[in-house]
TORSEMAR-312180 format. One line per field, with one value per residue (C-alpha): residue number from 1; residue in one letter; chain; x, y, z. Coordinates in nm, 2 decimals, decimal comma. Layout:
BEGIN
num: NUM/... $
residu: A/... $
chaine: A/... $
X: X/... $
Y: Y/... $
Z: Z/... $
***
This chain:
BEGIN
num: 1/2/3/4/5/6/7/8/9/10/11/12/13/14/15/16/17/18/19/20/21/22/23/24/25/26/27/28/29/30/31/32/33/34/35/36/37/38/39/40/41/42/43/44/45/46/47/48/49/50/51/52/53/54/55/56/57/58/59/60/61/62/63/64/65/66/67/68/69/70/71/72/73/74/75/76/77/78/79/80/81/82/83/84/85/86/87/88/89/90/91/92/93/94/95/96/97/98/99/100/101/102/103/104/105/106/107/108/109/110/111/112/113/114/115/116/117/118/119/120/121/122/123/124/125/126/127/128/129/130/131/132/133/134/135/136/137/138/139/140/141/142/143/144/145/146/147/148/149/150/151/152/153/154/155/156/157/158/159/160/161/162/163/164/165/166/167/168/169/170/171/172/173/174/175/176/177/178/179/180/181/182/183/184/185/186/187/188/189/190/191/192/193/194/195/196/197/198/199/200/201/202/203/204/205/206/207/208/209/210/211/212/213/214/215/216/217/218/219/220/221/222/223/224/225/226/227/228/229/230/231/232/233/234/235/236/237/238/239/240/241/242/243/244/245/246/247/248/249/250/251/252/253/254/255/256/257/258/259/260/261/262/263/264/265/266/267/268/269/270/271/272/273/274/275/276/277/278/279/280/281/282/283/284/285/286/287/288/289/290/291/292/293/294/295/296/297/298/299/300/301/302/303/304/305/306/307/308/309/310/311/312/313/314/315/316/317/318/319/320/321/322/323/324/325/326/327/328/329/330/331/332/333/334/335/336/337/338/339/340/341/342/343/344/345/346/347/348/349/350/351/352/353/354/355/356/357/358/359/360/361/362/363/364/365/366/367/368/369/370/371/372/373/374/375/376/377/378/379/380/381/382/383/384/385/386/387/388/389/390/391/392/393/394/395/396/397/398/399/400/401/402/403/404/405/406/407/408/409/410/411/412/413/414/415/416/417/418/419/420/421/422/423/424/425/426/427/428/429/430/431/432/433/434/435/436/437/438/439/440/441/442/443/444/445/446/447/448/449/450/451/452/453/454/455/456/457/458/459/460/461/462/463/464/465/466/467/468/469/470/471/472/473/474/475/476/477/478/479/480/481/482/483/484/485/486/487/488 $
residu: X/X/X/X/X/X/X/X/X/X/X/X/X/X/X/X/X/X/X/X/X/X/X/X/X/X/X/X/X/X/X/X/X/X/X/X/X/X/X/X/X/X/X/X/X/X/X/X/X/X/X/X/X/X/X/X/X/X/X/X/X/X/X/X/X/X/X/X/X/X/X/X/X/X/X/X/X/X/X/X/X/X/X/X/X/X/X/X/X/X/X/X/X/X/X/X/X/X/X/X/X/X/X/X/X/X/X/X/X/X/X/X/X/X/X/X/X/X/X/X/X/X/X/X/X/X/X/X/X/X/X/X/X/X/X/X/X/X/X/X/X/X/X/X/X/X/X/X/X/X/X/X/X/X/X/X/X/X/X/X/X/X/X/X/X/X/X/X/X/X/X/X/X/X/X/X/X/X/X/X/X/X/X/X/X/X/X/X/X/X/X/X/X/X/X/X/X/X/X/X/X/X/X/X/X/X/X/X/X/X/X/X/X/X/X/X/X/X/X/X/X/X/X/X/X/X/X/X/X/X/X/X/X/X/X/X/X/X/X/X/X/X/X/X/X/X/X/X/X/X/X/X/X/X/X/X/X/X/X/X/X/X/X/X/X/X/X/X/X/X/X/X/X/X/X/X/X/X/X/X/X/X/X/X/X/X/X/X/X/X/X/X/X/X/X/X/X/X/X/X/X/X/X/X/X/X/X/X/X/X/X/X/X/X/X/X/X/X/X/X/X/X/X/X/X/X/X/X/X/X/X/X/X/X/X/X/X/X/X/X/X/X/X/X/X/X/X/X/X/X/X/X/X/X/X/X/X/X/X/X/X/X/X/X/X/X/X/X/X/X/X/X/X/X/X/X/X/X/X/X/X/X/X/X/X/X/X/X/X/X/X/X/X/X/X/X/X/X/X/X/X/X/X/X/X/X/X/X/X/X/X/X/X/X/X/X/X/X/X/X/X/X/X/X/X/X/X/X/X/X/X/X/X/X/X/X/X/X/X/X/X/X/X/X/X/X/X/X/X/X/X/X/X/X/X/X/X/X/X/X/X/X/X/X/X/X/X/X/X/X/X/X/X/X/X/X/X/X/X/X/X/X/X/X/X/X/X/X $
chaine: A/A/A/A/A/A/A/A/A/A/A/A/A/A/A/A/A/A/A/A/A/A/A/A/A/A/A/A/A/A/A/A/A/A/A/A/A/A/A/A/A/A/A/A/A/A/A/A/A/A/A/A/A/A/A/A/A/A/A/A/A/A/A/A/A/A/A/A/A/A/A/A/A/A/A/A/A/A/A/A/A/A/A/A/A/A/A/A/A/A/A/A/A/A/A/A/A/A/A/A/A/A/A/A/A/A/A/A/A/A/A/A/A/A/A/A/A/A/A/A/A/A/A/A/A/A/A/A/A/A/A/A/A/A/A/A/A/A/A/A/A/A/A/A/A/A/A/A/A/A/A/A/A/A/A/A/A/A/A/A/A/A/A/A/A/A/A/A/A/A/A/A/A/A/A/A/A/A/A/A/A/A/A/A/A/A/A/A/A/A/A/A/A/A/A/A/A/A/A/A/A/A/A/A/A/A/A/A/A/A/A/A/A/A/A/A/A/A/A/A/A/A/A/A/A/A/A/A/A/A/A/A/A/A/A/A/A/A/A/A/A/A/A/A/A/A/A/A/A/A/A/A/A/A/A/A/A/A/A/A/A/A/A/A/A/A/A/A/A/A/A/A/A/A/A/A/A/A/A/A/A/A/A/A/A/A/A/A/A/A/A/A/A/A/A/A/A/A/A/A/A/A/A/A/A/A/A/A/A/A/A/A/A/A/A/A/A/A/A/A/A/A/A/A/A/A/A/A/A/A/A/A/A/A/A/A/A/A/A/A/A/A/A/A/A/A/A/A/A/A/A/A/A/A/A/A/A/A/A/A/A/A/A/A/A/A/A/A/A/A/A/A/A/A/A/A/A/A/A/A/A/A/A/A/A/A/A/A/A/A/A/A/A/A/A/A/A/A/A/A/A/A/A/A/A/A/A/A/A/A/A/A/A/A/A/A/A/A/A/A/A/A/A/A/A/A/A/A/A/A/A/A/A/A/A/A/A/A/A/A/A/A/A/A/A/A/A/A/A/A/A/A/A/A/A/A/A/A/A/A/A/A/A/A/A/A/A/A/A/A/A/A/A/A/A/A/A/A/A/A/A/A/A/A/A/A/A/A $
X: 2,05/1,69/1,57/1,76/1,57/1,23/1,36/1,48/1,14/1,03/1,30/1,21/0,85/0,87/1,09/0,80/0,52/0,67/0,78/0,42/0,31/0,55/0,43/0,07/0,12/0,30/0,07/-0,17/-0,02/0,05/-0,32/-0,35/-0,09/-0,09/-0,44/-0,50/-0,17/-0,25/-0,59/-0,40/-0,12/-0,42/-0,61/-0,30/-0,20/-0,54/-0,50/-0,10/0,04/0,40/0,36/0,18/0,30/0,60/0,74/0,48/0,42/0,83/0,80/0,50/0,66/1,04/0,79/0,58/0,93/1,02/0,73/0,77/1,11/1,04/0,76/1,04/1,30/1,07/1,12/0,93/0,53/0,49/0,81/0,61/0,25/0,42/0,58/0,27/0,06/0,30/0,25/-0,07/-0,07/0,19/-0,01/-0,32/-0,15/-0,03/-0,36/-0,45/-0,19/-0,23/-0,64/-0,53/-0,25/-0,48/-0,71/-0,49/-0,22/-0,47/-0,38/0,01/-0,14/-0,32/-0,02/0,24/-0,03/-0,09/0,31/0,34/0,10/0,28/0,57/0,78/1,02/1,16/1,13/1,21/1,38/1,55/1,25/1,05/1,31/1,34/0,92/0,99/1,18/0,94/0,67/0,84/0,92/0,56/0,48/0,73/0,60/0,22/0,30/0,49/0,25/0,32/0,03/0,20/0,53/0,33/0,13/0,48/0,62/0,27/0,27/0,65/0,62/0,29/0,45/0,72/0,51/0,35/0,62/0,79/0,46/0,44/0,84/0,73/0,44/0,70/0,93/0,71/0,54/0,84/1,17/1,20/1,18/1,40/1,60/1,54/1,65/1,94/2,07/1,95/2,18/2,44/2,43/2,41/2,06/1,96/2,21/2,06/1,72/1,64/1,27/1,19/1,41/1,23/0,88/0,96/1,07/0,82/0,57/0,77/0,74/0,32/0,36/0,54/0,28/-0,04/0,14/0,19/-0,15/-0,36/-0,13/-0,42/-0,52/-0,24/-0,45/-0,31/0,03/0,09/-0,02/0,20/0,53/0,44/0,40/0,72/0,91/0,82/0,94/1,28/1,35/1,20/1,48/1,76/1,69/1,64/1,97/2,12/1,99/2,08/2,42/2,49/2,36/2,63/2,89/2,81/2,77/2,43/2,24/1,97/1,82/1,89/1,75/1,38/1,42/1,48/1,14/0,96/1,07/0,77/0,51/0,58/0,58/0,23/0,10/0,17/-0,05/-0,31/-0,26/-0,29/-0,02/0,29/0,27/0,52/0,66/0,48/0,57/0,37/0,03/-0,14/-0,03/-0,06/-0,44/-0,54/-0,41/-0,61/-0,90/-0,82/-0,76/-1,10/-1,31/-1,16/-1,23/-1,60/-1,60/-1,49/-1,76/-2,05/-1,93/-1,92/-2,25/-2,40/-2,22/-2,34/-2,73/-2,68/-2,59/-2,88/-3,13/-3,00/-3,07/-3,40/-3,52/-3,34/-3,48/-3,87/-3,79/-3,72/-4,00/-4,25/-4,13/-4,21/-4,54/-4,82/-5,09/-5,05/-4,80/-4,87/-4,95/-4,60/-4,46/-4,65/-4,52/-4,17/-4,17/-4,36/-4,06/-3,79/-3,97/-3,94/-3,59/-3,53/-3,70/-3,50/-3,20/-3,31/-3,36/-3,05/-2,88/-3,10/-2,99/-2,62/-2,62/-2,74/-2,43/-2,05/-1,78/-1,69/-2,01/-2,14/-2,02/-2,35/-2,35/-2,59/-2,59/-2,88/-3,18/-3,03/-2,91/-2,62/-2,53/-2,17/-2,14/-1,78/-1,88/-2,03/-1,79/-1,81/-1,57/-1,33/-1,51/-1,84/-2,18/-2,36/-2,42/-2,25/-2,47/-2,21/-2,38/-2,71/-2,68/-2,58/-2,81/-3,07/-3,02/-2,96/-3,35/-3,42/-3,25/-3,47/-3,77/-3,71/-3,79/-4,12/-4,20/-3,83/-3,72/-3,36/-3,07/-2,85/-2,49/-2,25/-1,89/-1,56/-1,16/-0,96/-0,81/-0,94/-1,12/-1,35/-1,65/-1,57/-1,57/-1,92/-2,09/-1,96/-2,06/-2,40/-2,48/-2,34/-2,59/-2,89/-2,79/-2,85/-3,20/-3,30/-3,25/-3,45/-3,71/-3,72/-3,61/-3,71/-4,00/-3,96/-4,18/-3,96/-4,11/-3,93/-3,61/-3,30/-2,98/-2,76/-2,32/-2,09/-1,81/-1,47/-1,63/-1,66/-1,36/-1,37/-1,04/-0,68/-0,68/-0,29/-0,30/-0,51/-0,66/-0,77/-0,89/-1,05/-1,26/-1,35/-1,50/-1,86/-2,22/-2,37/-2,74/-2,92/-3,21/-3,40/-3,68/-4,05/-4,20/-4,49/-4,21/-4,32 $
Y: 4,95/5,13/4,75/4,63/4,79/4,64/4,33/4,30/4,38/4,13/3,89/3,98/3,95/3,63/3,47/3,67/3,46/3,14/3,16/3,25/2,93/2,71/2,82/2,77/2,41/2,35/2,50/2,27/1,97/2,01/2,08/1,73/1,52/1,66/1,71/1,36/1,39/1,72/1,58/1,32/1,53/1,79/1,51/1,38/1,69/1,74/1,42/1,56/1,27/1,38/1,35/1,03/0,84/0,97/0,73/0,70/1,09/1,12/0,88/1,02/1,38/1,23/1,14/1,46/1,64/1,44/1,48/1,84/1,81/1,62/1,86/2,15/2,02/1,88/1,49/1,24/1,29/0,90/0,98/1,33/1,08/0,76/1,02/1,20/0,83/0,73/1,04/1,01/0,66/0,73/1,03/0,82/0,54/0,76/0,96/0,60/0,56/0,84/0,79/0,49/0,62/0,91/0,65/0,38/0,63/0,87/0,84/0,95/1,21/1,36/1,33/1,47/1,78/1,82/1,82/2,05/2,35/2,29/2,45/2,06/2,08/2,43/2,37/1,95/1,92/1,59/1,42/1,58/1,43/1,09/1,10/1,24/0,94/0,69/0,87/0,82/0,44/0,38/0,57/0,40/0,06/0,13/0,25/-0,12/-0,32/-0,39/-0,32/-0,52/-0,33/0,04/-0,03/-0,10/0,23/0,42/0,34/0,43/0,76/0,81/0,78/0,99/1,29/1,32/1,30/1,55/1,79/1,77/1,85/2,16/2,23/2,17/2,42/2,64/2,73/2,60/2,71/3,04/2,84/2,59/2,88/3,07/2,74/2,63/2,99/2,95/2,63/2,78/3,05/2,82/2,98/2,67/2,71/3,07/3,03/2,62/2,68/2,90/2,74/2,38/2,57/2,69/2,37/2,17/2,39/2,35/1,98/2,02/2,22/1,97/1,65/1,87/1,90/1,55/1,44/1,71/1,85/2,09/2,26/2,51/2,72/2,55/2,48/2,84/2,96/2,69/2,81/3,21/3,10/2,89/3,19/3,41/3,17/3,11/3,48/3,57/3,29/3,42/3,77/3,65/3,40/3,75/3,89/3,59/3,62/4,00/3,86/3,56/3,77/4,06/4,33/4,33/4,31/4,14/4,46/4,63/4,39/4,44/4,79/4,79/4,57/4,83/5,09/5,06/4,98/5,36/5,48/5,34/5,43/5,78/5,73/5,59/5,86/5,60/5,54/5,31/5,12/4,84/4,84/4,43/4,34/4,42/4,27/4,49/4,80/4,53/4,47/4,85/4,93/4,60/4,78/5,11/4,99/4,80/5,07/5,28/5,02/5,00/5,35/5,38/5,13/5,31/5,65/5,46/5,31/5,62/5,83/5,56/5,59/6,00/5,97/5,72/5,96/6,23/6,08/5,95/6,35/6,49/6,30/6,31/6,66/6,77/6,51/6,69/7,05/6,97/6,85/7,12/6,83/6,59/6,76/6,75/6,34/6,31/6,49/6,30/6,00/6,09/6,22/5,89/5,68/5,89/5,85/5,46/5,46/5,62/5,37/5,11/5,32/5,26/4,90/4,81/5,05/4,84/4,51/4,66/4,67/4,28/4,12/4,16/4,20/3,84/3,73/3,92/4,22/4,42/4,60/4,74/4,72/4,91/4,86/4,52/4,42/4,18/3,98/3,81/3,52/3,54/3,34/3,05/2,76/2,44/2,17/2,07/1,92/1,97/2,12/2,00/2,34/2,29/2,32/2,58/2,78/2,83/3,12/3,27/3,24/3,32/3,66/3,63/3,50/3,85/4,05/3,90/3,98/4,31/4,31/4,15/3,94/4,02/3,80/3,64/3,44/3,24/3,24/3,00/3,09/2,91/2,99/2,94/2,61/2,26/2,23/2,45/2,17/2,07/2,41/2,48/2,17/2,20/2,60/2,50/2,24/2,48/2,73/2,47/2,37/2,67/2,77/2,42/2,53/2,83/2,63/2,44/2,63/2,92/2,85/3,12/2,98/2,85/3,04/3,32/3,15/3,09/2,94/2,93/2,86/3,09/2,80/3,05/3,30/3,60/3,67/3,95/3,93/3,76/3,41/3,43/3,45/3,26/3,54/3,63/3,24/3,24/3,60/3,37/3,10/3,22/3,23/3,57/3,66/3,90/4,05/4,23/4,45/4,44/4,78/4,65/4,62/4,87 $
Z: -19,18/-19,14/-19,15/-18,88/-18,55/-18,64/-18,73/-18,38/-18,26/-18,45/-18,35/-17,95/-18,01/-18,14/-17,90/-17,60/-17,80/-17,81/-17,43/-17,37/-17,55/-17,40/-17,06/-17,16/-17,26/-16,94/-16,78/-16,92/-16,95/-16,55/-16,48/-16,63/-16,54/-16,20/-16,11/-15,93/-15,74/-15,60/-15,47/-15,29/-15,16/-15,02/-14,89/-14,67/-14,58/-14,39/-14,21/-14,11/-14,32/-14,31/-13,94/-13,89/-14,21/-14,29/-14,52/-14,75/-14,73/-14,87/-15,09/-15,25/-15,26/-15,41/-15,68/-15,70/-15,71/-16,02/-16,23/-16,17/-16,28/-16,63/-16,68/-16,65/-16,83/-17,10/-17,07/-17,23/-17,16/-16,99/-16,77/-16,59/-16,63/-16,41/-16,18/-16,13/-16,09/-15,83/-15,61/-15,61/-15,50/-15,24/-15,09/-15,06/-14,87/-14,70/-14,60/-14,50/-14,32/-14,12/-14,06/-13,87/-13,71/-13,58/-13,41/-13,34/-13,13/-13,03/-12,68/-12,74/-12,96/-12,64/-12,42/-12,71/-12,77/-12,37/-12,35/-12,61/-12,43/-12,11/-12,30/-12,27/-12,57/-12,45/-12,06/-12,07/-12,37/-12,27/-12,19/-12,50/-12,73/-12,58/-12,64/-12,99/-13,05/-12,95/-13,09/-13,40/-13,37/-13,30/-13,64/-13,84/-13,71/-13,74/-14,10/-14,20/-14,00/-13,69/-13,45/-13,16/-13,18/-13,24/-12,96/-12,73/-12,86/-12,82/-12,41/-12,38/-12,59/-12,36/-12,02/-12,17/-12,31/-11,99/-11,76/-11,95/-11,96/-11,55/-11,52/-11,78/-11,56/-11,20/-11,36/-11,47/-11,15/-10,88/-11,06/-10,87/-10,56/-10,65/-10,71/-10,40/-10,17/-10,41/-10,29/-9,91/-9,88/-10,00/-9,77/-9,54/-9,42/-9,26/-8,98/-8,84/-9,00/-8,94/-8,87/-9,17/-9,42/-9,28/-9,39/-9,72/-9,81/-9,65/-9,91/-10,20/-10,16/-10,07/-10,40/-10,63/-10,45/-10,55/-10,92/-10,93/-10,83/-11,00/-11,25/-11,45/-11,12/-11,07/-10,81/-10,47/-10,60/-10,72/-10,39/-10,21/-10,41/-10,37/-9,97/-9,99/-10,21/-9,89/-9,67/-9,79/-9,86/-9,50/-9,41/-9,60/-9,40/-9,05/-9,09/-9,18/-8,84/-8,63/-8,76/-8,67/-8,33/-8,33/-8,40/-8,14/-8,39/-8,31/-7,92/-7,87/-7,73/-8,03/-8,22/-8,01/-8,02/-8,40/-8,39/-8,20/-8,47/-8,74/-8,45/-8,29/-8,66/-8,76/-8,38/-8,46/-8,79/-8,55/-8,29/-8,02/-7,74/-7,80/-7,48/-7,52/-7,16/-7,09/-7,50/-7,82/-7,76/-7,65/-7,87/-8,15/-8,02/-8,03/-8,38/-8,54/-8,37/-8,53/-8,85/-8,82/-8,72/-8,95/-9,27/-9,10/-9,12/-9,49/-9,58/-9,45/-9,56/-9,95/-9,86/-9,74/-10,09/-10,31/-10,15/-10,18/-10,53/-10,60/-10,41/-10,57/-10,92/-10,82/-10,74/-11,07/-11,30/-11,13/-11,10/-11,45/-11,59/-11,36/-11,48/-11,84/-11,71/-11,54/-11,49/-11,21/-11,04/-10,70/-10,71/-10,87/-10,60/-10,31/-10,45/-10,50/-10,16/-10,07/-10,24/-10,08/-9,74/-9,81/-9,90/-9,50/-9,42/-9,56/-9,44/-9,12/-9,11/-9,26/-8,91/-8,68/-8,88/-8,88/-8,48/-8,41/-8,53/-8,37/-8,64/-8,58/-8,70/-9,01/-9,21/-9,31/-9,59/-9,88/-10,22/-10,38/-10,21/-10,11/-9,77/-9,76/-9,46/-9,49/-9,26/-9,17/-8,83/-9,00/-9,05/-9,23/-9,22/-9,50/-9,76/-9,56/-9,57/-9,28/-9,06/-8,70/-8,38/-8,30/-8,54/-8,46/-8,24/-8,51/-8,77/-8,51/-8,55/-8,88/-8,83/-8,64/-8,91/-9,20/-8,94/-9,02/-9,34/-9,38/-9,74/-9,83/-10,11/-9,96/-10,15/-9,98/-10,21/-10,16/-10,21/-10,19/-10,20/-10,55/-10,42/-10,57/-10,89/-11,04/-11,08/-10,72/-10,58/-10,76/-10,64/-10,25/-10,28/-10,42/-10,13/-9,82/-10,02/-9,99/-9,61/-9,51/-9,72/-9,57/-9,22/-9,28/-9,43/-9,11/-8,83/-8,94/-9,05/-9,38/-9,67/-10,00/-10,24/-10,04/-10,11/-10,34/-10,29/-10,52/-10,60/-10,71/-10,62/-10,66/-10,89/-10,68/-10,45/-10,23/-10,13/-10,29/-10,32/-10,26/-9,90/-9,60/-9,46/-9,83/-9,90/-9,53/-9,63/-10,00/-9,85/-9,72/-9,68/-9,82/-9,73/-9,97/-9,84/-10,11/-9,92/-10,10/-10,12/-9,94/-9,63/-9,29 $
***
């Protein structure tokens, strides 16, 4: 009875030992029987054989399956060795297989992977599986052969893939619109609102012909359907006015008085006069000139705390380094004073400079020592960089403001609006850039190596790209005038 515990032991140990043996010569026997076949099956799975040969790639892993499945169960050695051979063979047709599948349908590999980013199989399923489909018959075909047949299937599943990628891309950016108007015609909006409703369709179908043509340059269209979004809602509200009209519940009095309601309300923020007794124009007229003078007035005030804060830097630091200092003191102090006196100076300038040009014309501002003069009177047309005769006056006193700055170092930047392509928009910014250094060269008669234009294409917005004024404000000359210390 005392026996019988470490007999069990014994018994348990025994049974752990020869378990550890048996998985040490399987272990074993799979590193060799399986060590070709798991080469293959790695090498076709880098070249995505399961996708792009998938009969083979099965094939070879029903056979991979079933040497693992001898090996387990302890079947004869040759049985798990053939199994193994066979994979092996399979995956490496396969990997074949697939190398020329990868070349020979490389164009439907492009479309099916462009598809795919555009979000296709969730937002045009129907189409992404009809492409699936084909995709797969040219596979299937490629892998037993026939080249003629592949290449059939390989322009079908192409057309598909990208048709379904731009109706991804359409709903993507114009579903909300689609939306929108689906919901204006059955409000019958287009009955009050005919005008409106006409424009916000009219630029979801300028939308959907940009997609079509340029499908990777979202910029316009997603402009287009924002504008088009505004449009229709702007619709739906004013068919909501016209009705109350229609059905007397409203005057048309009322209505213009209503109108007049947040025009009183912002001249009382402007503290000017709500004169409305000949229409809004005028009122309307005075409170763009407030708000202007007042933005005018807010950039110089930043301007002038930006030059304060400089100055004030300038003297804090010269002062402290000239406190730990007793020698040379008073030269130290000449010439800070000397470099203050010279930022006046430049102070001054840039107020005479600010005075030649009406707001129309140029928007002067300074950054740094820097003096920027922003064209927003100089026009090109669409497309164009030939500078209009219409123009001249004006960059004759853009002439007379550079005078003012003698051996000033001046770069002429080129700026466009978000619409078009990038490459496009960098190129025509970069030649309205060198129009205009060229005219300088020559009718100005400023030497080059005081020159540099240069493109920013839609780089640098100052304002939204979303709305015209904002795109308008985008596309631009800039003049930077940078002042040489040697200036007067």
């Amino acid at each position: 009875m005392v026996a019988k515990p470490g007999l069990a032991k014994f018994l348990l140990l025994s049974l752990a030992l020869l378990a550890a043996a048996s998985a040490n010569a399987e272990n074993e026997l799979r590193a060799t029987f399986f060590k070709e076949a798991d080469a293959a099956k790695v090498a076709a799975d880098a070249v995505d054989a399961k996708l792009l040969a998938p009969r083979s790639y099965e094939r070879g892993m029903k056979e991979y399956r079933d040497a693992e499945t001898a090996l387990e169960r302890g079947r004869n050695i040759e049985t798990v060795r053939s199994n193994a051979a066979d994979a092996a063979n399979y995956f490496k047709t396969a990997a074949k297989a697939a190398a020329l599948a990868d070349t020979a349908l490389a164009q439907v590999m492009k479309s099916r992977q462009d598809a795919a980013n555009a979000r296709a199989p969730e937002l045009s399923a129907e189409i992404w599986t009809q492409a699936q489909r084909k995709f797969g018959e040219a596979i299937r075909l490629l892998e037993r052969g026939d080249l003629k047949g592949a290449k059939r299937r390989d322009i079908e599943a192409t057309t598909l893939y990208r048709e379904a990628e731009l109706d991804a891309i359409k709903k993507q950016y114009l579903s909300e619109t689609r939306q929108l108007l689906d919901d204006a015609d059955r409000a019958r909006v287009g009955r009050y609102a005919p005008l409106t409703l006409g424009k916000a369709k009219q630029l979801l179908a300028d939308a959907e012909r940009e997609l079509s043509e340029n499908r990777y340059d979202t910029d316009l269209p997603r402009s287009l359907a924002k504008q088009a979004n505004y449009e229709a809602k702007h619709a739906i509200y004013l068919s909501e006015i016209v009705r109350l009209v229609r059905d007397k519940k409203l005057s048309t009095e009322q209505l213009v008085l209503n109108w007049e309601q947040p025009l009183r309300a912002v001249s009382g923020v402007a503290d000017v006069v709500p004169d409305m007794q000949d229409g809004p124009d005028r009122l309307a007229a005075e409170l763009v000139a407030y708000f202007q003078a007042q933005a005018n007035e807010l950039q110089a005030l930043q301007q002038e705390k930006s030059d304060n804060e400089v100055r004030i830097a300038d003297m804090e630091e010269e002062l402290r380094a000239l406190d730990e200092r007793l020698g040379g003191a008073t030269a130290e102090r000449a010439a800070l004073v000397q470099r203050l006196e010279a930022q006046a100076r430049v102070k001054q300038q840039f107020e005479q400079v600010e005075k030649m040009f009406a707001a129309s014309e140029a928007r002067v501002f300074r950054q740094g020592n820097s003096i920027i003069l922003r064209l927003v009177g100089l026009s090109f047309d669409s497309g164009a960089s030939q500078i209009k005769p219409e123009n001249f006056d004006l960059l004759g006193k853009v002439e007379k403001a550079i005078d003012v700055f003698p051996r000033s170092e001046i770069t002429i930047e080129g700026h466009t609006d978000s619409h078009g392509g990038d490459d496009s928009n960098q190129k025509l910014s970069q030649e309205r850039a060198e129009s205009v250094q060229q005219y300088m060269i020559n009718a100005m008669r400023i030497p080059t190596y005081r020159l540099i234009g240069t493109g920013f294409g839609e780089t640098r917005p100052v304002a939204s790209n979303e709305t015209e004024s904002g795109r308008a404000r985008n596309r631009r000359i800039d003049i930077v005038i940078k002042p040489s210390n040697e200036n007067n």
